[in-house]
DSSP file (Angstrom, degrees, kcal/mol; ACC not computed):
  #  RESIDUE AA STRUCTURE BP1 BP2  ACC     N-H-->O    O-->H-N    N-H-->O    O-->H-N    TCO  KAPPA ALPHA  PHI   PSI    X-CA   Y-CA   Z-CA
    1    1 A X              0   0    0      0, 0.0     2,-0.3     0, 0.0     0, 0.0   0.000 360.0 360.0 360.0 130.0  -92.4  -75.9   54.2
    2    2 A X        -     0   0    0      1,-0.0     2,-1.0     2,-0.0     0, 0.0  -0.660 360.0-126.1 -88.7 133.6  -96.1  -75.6   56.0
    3    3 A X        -     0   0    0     -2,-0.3     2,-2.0     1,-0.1    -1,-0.0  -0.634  17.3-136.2-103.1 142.7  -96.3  -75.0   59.0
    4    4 A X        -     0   0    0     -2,-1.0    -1,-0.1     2,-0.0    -2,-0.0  -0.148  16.4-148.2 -71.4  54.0  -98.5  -77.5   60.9
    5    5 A X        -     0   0    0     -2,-2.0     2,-0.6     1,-0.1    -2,-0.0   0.277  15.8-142.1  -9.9 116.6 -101.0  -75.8   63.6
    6    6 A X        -     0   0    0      2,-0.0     2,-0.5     0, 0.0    -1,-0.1  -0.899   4.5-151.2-110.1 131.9 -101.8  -77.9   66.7
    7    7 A X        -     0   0    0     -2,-0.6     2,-0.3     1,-0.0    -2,-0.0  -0.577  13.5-175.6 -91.2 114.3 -104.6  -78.0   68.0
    8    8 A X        -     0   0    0     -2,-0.5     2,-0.3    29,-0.0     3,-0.1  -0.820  23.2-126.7-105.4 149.4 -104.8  -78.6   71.8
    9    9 A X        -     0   0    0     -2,-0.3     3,-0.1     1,-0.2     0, 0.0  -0.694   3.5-137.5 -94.7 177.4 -108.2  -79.0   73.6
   10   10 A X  S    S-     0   0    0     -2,-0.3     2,-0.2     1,-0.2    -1,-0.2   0.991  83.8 -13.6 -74.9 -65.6 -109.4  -77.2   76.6
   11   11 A X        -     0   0    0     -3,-0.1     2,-0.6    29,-0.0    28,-0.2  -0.760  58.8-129.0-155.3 155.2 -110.8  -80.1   78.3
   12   12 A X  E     -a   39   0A   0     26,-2.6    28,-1.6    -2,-0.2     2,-0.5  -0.966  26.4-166.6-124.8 131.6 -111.8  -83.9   77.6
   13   13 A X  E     -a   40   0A   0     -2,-0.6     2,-0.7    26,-0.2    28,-0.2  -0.894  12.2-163.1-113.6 148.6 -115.1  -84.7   78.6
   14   14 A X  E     -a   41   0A   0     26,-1.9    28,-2.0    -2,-0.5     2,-0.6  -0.935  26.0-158.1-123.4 162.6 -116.5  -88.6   79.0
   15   15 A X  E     +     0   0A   0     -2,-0.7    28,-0.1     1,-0.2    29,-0.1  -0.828  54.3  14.2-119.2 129.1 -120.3  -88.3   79.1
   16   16 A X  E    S-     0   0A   0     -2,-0.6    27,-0.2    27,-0.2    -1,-0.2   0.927  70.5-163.3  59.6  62.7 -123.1  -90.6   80.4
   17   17 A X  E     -a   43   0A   0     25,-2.2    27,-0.6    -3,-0.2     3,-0.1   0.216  10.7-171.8 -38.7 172.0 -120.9  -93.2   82.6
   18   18 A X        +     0   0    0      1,-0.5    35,-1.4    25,-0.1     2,-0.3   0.093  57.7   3.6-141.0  -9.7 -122.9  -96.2   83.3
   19   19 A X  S  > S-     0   0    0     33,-0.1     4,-1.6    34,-0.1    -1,-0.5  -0.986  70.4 -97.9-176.4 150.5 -120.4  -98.1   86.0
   20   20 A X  T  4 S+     0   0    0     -2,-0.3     4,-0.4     1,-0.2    43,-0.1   0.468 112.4  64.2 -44.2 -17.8 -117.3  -98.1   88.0
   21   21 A X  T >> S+     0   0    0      2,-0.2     4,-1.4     3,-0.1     3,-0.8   0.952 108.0  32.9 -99.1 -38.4 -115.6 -100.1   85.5
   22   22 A X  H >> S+     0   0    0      2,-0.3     3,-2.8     1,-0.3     4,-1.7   0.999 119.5  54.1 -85.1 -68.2 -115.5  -97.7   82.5
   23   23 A X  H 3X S+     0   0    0     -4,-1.6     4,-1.2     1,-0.3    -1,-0.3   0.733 113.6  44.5 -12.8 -34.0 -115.3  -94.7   84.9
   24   24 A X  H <> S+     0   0    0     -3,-0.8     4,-1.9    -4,-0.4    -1,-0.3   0.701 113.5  48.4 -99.1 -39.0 -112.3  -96.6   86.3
   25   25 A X  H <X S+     0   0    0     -3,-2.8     4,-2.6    -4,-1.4    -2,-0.2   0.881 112.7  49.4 -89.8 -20.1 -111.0  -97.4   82.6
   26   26 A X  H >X S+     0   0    0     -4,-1.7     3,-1.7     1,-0.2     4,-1.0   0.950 113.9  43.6 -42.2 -72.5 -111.4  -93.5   81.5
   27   27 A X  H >X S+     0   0    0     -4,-1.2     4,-3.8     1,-0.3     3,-1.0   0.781 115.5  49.8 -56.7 -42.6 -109.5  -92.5   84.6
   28   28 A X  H 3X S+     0   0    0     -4,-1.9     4,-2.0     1,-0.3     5,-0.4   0.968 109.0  56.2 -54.3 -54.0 -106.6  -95.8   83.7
   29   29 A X  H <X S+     0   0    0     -4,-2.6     4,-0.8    -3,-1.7    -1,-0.3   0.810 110.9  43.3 -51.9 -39.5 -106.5  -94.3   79.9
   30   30 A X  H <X>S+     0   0    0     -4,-1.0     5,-3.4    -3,-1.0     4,-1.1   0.906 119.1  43.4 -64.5 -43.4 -105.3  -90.7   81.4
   31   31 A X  H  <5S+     0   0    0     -4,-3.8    -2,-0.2     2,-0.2    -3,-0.2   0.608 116.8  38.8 -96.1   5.1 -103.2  -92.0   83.4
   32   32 A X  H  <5S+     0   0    0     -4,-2.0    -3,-0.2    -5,-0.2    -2,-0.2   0.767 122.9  48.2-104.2 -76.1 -101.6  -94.5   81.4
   33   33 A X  H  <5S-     0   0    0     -4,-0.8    -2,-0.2    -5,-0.4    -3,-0.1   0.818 104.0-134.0 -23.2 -48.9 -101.8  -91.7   78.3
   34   34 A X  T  <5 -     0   0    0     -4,-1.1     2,-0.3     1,-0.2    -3,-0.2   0.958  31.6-171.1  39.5  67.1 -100.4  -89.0   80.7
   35   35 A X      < -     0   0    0     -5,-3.4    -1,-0.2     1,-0.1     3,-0.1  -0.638  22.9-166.5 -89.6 138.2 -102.8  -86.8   79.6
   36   36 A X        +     0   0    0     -2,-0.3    -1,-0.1     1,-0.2    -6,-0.0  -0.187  57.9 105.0-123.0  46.4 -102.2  -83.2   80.9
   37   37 A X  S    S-     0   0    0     -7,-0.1    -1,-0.2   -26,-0.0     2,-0.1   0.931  76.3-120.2 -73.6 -73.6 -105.9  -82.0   79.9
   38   38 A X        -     0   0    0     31,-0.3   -26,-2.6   -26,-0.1     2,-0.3   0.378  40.4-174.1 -93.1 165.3 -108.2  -81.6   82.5
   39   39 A X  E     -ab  12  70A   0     30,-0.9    32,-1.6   -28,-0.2    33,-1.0  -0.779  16.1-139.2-135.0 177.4 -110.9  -83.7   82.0
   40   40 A X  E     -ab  13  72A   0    -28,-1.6   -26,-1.9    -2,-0.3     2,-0.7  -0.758   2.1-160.4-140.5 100.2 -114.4  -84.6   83.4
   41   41 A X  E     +ab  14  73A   0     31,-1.1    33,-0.5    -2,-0.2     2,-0.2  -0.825  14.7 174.1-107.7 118.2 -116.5  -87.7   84.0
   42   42 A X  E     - b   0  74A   0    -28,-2.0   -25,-2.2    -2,-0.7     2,-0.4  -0.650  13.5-161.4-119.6 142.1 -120.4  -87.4   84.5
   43   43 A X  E     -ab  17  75A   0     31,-2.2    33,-1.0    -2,-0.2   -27,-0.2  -0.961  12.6-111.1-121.8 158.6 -122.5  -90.5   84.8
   44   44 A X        -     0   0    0    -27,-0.6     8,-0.3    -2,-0.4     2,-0.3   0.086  14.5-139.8 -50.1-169.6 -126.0  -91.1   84.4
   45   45 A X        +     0   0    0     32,-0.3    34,-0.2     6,-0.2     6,-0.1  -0.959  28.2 158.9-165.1 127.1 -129.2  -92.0   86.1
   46   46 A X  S    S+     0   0    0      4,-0.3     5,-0.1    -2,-0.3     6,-0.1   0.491  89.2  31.9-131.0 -10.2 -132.0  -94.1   85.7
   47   47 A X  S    S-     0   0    0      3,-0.2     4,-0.1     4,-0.0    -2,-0.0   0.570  95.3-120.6-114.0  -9.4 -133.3  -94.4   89.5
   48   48 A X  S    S+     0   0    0      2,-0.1     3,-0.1    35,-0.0    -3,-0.0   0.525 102.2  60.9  89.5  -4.5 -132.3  -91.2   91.1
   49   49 A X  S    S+     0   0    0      1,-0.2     8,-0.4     2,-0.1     2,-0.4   0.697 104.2  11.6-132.6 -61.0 -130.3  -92.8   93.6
   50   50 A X  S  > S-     0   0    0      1,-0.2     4,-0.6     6,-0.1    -4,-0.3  -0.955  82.4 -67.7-132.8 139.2 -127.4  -94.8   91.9
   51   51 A X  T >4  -     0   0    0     -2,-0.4     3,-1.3     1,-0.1    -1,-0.2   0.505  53.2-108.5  21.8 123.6 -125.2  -95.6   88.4
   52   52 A X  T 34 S+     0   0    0     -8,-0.3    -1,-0.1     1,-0.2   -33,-0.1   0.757 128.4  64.1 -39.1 -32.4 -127.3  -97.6   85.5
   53   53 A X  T 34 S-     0   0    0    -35,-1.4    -1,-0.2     2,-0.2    -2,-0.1   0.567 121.0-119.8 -68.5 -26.5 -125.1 -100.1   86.6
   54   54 A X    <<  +     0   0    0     -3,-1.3    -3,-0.1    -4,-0.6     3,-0.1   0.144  67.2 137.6 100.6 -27.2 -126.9 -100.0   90.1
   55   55 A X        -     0   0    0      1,-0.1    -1,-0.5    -5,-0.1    -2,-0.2  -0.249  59.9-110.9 -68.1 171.8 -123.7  -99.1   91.9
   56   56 A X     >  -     0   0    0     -6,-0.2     4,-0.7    -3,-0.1    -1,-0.1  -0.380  23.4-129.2-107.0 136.2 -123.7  -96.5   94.6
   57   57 A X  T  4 S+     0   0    0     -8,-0.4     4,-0.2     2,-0.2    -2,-0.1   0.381 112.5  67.3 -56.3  -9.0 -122.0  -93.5   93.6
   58   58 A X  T  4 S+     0   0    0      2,-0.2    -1,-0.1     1,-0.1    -3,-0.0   0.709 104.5  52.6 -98.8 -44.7 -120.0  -93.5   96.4
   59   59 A X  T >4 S+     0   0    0      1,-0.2     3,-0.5     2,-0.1     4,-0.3   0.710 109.1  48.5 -72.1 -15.2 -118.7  -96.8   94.5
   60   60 A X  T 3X S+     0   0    0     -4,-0.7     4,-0.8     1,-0.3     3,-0.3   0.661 109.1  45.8 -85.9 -17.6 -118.1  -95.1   91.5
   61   61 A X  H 3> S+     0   0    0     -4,-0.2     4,-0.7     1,-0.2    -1,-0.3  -0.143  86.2  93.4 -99.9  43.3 -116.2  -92.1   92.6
   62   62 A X  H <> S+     0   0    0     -3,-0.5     4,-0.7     2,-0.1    -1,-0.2   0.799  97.7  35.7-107.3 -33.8 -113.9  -94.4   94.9
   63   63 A X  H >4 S+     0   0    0     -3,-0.3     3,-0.6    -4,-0.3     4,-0.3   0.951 115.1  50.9 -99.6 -48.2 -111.5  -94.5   91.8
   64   64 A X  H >< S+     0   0    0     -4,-0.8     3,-3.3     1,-0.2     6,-0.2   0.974 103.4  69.1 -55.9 -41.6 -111.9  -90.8   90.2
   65   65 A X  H 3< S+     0   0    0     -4,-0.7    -1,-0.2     1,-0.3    -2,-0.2   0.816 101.0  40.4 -44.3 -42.1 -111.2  -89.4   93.8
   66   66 A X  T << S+     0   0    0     -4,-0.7     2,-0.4    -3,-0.6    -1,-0.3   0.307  98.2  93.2 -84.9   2.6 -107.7  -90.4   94.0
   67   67 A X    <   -     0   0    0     -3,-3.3     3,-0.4    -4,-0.3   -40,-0.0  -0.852  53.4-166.5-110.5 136.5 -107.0  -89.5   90.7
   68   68 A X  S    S+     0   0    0     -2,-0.4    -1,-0.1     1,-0.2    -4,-0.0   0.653  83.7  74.8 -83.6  -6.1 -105.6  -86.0   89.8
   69   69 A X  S    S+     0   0    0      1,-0.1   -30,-0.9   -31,-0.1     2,-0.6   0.864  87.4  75.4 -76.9 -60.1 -106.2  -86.4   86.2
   70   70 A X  E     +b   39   0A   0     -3,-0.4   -30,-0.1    -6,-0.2    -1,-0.1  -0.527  54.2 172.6 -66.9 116.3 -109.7  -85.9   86.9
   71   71 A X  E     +     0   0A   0    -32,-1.6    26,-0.7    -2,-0.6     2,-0.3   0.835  61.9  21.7 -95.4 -14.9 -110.9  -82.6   87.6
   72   72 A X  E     -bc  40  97A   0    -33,-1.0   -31,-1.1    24,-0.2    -1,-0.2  -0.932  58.4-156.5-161.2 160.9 -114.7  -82.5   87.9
   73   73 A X  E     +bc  41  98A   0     24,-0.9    26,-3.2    -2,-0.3   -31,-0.2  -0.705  34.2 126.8-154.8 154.2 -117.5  -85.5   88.7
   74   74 A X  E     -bc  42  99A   0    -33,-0.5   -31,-2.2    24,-0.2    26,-0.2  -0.685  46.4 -77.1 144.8 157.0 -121.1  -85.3   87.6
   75   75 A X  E     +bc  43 100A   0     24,-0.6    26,-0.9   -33,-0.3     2,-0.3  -0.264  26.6 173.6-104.4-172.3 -124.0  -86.1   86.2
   76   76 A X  E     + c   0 101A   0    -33,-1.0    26,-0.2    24,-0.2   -59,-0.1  -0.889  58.6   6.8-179.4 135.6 -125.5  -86.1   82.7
   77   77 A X  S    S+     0   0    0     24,-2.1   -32,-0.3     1,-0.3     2,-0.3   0.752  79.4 127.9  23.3  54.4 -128.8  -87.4   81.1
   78   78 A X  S    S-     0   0    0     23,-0.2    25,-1.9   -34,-0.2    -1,-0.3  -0.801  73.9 -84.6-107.1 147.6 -130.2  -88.1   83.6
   79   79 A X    >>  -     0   0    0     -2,-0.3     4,-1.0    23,-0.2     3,-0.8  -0.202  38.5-133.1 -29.5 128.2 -134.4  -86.5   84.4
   80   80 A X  H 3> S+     0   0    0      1,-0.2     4,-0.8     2,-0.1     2,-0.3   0.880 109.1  71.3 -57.0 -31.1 -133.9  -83.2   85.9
   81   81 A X  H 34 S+     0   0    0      2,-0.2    -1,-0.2     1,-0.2    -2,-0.1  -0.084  98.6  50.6 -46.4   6.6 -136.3  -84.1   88.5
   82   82 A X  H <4 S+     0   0    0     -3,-0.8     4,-0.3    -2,-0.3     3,-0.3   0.348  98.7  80.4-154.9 -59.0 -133.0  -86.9   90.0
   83   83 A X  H >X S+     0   0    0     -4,-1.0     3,-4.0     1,-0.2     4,-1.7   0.811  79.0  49.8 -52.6 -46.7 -130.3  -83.8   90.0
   84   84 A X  H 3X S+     0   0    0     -4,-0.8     4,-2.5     1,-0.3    -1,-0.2   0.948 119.4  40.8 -77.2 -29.9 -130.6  -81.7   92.9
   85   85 A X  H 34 S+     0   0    0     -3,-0.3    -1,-0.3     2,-0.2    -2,-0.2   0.679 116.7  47.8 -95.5  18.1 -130.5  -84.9   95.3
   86   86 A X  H X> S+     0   0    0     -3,-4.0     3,-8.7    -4,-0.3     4,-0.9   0.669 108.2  60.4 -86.8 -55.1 -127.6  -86.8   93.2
   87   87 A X  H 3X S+     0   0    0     -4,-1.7     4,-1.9     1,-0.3    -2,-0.2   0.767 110.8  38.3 -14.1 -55.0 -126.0  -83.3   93.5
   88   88 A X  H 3X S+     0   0    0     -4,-2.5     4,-0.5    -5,-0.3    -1,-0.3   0.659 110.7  55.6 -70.1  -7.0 -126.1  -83.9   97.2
   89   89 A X  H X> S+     0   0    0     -3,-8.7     3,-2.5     1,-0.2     4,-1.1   0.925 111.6  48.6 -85.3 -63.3 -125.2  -87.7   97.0
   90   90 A X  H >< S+     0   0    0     -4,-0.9     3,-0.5     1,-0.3     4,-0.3   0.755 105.5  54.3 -59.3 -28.4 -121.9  -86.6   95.0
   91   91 A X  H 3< S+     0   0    0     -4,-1.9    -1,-0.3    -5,-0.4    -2,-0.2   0.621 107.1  53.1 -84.6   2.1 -120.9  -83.7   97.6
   92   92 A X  H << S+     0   0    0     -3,-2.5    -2,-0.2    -4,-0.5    -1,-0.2   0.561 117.2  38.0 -85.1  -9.6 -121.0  -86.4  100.5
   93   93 A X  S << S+     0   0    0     -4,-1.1     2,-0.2    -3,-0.5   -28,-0.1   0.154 121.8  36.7-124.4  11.3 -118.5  -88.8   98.3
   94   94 A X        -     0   0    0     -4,-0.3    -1,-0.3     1,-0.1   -21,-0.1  -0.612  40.5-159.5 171.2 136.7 -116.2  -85.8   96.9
   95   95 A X        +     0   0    0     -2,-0.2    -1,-0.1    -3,-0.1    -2,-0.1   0.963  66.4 106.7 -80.1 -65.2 -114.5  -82.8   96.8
   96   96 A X  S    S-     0   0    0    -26,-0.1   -24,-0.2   -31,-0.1   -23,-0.1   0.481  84.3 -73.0  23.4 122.0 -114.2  -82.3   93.0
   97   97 A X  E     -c   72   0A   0    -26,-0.7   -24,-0.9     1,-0.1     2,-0.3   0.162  48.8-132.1  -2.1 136.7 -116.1  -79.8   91.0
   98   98 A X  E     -c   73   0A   0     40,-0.4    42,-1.0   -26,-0.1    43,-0.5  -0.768  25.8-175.4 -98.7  85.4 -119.6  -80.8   90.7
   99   99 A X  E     -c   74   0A   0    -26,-3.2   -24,-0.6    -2,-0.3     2,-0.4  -0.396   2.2-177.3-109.2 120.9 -121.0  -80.7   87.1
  100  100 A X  E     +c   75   0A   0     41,-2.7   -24,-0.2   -26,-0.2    43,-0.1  -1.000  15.0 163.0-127.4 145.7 -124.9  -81.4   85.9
  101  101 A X  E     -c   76   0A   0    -26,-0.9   -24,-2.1    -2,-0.4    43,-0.3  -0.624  21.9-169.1-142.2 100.9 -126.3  -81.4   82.6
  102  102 A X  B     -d  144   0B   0     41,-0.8    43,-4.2   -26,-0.2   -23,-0.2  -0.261  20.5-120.4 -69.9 159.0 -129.7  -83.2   82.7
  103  103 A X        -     0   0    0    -25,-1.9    44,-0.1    41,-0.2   -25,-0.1   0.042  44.2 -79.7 -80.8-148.1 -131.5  -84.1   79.8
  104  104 A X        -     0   0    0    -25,-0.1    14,-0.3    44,-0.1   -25,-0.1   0.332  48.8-130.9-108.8  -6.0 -135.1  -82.8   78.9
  105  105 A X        +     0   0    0      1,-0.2    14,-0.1   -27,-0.1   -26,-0.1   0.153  64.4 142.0  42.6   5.4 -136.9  -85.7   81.5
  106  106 A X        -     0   0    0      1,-0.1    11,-0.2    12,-0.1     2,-0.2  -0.293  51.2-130.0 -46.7-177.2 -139.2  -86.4   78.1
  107  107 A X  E     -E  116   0C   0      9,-0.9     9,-0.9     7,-0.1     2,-0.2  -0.907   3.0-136.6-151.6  96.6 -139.8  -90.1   77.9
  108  108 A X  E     -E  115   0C   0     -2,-0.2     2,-0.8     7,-0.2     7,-0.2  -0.348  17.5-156.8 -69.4 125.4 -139.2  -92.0   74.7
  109  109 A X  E  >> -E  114   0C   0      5,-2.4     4,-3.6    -2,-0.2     5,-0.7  -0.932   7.9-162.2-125.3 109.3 -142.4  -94.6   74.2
  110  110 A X  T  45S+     0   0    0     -2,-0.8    -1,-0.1     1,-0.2    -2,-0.1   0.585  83.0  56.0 -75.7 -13.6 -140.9  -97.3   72.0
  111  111 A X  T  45S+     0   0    0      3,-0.1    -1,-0.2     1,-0.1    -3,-0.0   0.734 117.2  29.8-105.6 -19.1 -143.8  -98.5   71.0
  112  112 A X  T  45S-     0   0    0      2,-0.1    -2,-0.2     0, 0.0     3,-0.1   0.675 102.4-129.6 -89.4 -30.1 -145.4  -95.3   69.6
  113  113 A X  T  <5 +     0   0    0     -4,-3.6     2,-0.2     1,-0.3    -3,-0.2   0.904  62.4 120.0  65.5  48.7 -141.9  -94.0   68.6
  114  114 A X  E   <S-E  109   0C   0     -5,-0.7    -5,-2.4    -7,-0.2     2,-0.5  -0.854  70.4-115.5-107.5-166.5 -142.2  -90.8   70.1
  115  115 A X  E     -E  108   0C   0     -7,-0.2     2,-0.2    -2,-0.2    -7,-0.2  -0.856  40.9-154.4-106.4 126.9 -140.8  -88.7   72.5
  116  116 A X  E     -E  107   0C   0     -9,-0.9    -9,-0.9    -2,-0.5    -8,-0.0  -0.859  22.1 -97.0-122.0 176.4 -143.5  -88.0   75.5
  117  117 A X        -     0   0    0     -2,-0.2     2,-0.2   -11,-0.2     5,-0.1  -0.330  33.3-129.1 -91.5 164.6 -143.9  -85.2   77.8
  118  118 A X        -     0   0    0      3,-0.5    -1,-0.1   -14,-0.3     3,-0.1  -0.641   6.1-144.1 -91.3 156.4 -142.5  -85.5   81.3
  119  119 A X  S    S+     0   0    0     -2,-0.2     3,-0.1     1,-0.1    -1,-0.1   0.693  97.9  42.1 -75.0 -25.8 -144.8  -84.7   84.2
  120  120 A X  S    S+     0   0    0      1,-0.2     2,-0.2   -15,-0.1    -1,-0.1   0.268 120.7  25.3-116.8  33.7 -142.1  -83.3   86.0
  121  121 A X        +     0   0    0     -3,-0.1    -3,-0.5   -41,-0.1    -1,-0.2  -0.629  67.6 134.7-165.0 100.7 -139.9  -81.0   83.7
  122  122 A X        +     0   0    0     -2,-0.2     2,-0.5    -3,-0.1     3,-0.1   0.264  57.4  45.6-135.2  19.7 -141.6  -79.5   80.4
  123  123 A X  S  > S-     0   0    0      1,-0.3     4,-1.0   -19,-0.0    -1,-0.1  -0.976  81.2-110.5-157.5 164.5 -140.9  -76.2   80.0
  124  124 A X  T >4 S+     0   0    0     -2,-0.5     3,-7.1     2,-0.2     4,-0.3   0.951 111.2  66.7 -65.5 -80.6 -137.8  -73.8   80.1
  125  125 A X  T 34 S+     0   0    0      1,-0.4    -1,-0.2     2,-0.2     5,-0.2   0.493  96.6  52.0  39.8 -63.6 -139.3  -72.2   83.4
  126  126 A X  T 3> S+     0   0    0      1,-0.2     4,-0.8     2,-0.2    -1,-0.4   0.626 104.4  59.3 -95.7 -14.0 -138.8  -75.2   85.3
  127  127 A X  H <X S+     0   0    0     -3,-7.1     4,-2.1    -4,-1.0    -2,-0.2   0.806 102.6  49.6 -73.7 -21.1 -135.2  -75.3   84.2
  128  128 A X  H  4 S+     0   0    0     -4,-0.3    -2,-0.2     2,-0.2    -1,-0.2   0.184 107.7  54.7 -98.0  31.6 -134.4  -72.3   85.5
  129  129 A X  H >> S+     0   0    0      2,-0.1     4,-1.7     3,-0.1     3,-1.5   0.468 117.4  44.7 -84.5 -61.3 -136.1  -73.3   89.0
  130  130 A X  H >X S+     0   0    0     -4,-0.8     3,-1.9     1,-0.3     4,-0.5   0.869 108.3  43.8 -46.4 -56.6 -133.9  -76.0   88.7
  131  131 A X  H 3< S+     0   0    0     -4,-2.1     4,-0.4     1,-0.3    -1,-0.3   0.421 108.6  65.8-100.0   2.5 -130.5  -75.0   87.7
  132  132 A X  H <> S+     0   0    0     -3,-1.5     4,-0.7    -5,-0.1    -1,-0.3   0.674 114.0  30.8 -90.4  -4.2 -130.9  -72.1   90.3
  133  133 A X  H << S+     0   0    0     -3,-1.9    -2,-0.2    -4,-1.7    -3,-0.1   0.519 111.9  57.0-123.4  12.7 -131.0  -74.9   93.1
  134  134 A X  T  <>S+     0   0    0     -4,-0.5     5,-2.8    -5,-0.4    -1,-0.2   0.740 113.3  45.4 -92.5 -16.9 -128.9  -77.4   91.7
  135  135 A X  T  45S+     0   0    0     -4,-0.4     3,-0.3     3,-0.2    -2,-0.2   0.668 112.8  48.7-123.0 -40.5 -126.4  -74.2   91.7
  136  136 A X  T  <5S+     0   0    0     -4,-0.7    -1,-0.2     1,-0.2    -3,-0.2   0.610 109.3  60.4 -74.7 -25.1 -127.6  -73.3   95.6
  137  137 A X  T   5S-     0   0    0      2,-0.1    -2,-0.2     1,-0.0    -1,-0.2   0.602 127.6 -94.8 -85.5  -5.5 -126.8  -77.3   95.9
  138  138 A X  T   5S+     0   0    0     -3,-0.3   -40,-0.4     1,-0.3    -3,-0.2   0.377  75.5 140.2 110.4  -8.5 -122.9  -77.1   94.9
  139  139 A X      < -     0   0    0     -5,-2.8    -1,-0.3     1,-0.2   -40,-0.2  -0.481  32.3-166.5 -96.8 166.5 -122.9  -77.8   91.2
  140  140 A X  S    S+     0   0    0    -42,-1.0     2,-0.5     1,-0.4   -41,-0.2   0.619  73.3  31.3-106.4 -35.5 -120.4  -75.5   89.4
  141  141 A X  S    S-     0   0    0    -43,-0.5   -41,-2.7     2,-0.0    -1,-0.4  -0.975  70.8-178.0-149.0 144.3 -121.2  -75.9   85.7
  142  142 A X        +     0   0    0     -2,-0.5     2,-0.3   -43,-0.3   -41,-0.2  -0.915  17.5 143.4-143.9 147.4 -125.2  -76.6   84.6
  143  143 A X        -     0   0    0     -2,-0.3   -41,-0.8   -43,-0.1     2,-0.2  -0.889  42.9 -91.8 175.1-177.1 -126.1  -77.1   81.4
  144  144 A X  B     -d  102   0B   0     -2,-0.3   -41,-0.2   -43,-0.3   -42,-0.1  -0.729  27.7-165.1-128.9 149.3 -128.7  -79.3   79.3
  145  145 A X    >   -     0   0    0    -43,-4.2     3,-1.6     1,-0.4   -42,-0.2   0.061  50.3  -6.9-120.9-122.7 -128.5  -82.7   77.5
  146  146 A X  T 3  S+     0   0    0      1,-0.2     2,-2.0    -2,-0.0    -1,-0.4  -0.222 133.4  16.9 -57.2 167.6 -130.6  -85.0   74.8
  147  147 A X  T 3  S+     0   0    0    -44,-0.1    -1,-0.2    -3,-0.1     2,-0.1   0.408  98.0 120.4  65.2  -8.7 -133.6  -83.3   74.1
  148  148 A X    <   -     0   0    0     -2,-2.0     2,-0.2    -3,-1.6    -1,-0.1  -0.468  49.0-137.6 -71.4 160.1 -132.7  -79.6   75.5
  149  149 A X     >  -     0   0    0      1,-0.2     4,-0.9    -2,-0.1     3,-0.2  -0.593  24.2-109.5-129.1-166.5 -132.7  -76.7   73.5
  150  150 A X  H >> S+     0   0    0      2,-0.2     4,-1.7     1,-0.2     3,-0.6   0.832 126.9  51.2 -75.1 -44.7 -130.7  -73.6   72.8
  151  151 A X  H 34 S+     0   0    0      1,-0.2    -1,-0.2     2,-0.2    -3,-0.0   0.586 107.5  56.8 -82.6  15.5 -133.7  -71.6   74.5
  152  152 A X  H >> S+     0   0    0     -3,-0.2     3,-1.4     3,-0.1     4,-1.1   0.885 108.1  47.4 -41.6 -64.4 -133.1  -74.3   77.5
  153  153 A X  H XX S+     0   0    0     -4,-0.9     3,-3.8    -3,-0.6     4,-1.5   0.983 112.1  53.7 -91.7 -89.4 -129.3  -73.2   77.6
  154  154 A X  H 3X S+     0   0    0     -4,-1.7     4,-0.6     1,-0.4    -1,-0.3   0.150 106.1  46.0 -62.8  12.9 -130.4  -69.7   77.7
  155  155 A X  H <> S+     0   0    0     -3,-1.4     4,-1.3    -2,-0.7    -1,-0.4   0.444 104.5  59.4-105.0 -15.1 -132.6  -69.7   80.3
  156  156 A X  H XX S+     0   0    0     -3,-3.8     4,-1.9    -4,-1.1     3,-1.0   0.972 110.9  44.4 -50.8 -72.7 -130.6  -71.4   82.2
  157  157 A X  H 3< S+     0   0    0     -4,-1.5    -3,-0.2     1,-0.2    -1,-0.1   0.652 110.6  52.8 -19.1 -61.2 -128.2  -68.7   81.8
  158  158 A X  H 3< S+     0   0    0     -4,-0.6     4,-0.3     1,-0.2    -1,-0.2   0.578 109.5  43.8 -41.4 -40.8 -130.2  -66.2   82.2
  159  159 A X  H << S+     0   0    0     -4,-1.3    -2,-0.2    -3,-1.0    -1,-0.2   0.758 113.1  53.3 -67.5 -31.4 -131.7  -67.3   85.3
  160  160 A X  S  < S+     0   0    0     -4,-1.9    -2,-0.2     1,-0.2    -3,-0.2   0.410 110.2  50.8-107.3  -7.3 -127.9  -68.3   87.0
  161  161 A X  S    S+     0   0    0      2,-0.1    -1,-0.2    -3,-0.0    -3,-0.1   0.472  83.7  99.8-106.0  11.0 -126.4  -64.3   86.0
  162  162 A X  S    S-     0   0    0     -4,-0.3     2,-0.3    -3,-0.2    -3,-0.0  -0.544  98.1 -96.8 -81.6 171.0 -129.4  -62.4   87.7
  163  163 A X              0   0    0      1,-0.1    -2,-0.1    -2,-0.1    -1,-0.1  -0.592 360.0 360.0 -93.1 142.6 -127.9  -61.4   91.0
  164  164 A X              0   0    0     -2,-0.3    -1,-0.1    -4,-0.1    -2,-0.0  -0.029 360.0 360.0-141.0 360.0 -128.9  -64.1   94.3
């Protein structure tokens, strides 16, 4: 007889939100599930200001606040150049962990079908100016999305364990 290993995870993450209603169906799926994970739900960005959807963050967290199932709120591929004032938008609409991982801000040009450079994020540098004041802003956990690299990650790191 084998014995069967089981494999729990640490954490469930759902990534790159777009609206209250699938933010709303995660949170329905935990609690319906009675998942005893902790989990995290990060949304995206496309204006700097609200949801993909257009709703207010404020509207989007109305449902994760009251749920205990959720431990941590945040955003994720979104420009980096967006985070440090959603960062603030999200500690005026919740107590919950705050979480960022921006993407690279490149800019995909569909009609050449490449990836072009951002004017306001291109270099590792300027991520760790960034993730030291998104980190001075409340968020808890930083980290990179599409188009980030390992030496992205590790300057980030680097920059968030020198002493402040």
């Amino acid at each position: 007889m084998m014995n069967k290993m089981v494999i729990r995870p640490d954490l469930i993450a759902f990534e790159t939100i777009p609206n209250k209603l699938e933010a709303q169906a995660c949170v329905e799926l935990l609690e319906e599930e009675n998942v005893n994970i902790p989990s995290w739900i990060c949304f995206s960005s496309v204006d700097g200001v609200n949801a993909p959807s257009g709703e207010s963050f404020q509207e989007c967290l109305e449902v994760l606040n009251k749920s205990d199932k959720v431990a941590a709120v945040g955003i994720n591929c979104a420009p980096p150049h967006f985070v440090q004032s959603l960062i603030q938008t999200l500690k005026k609409v919740t107590d919950k962990v705050i979480i960022v991982y921006p993407n690279s801000g490149e800019i995909w040009d569909g009609i050449a079908k490449k990836w072009m450079p951002s004017s306001k994020c291109s270099a590792d540098d300027n991520f760790q100016a960034y993730a030291v004041r998104w980190r001075d802003a409340g968020a808890k956990l930083i980290g990179g999305c599409c188009r980030t690299t390992p030496s992205t990650i590790r300057s980030i790191s680097k920059v968030l364990k020198e002493k402040h």
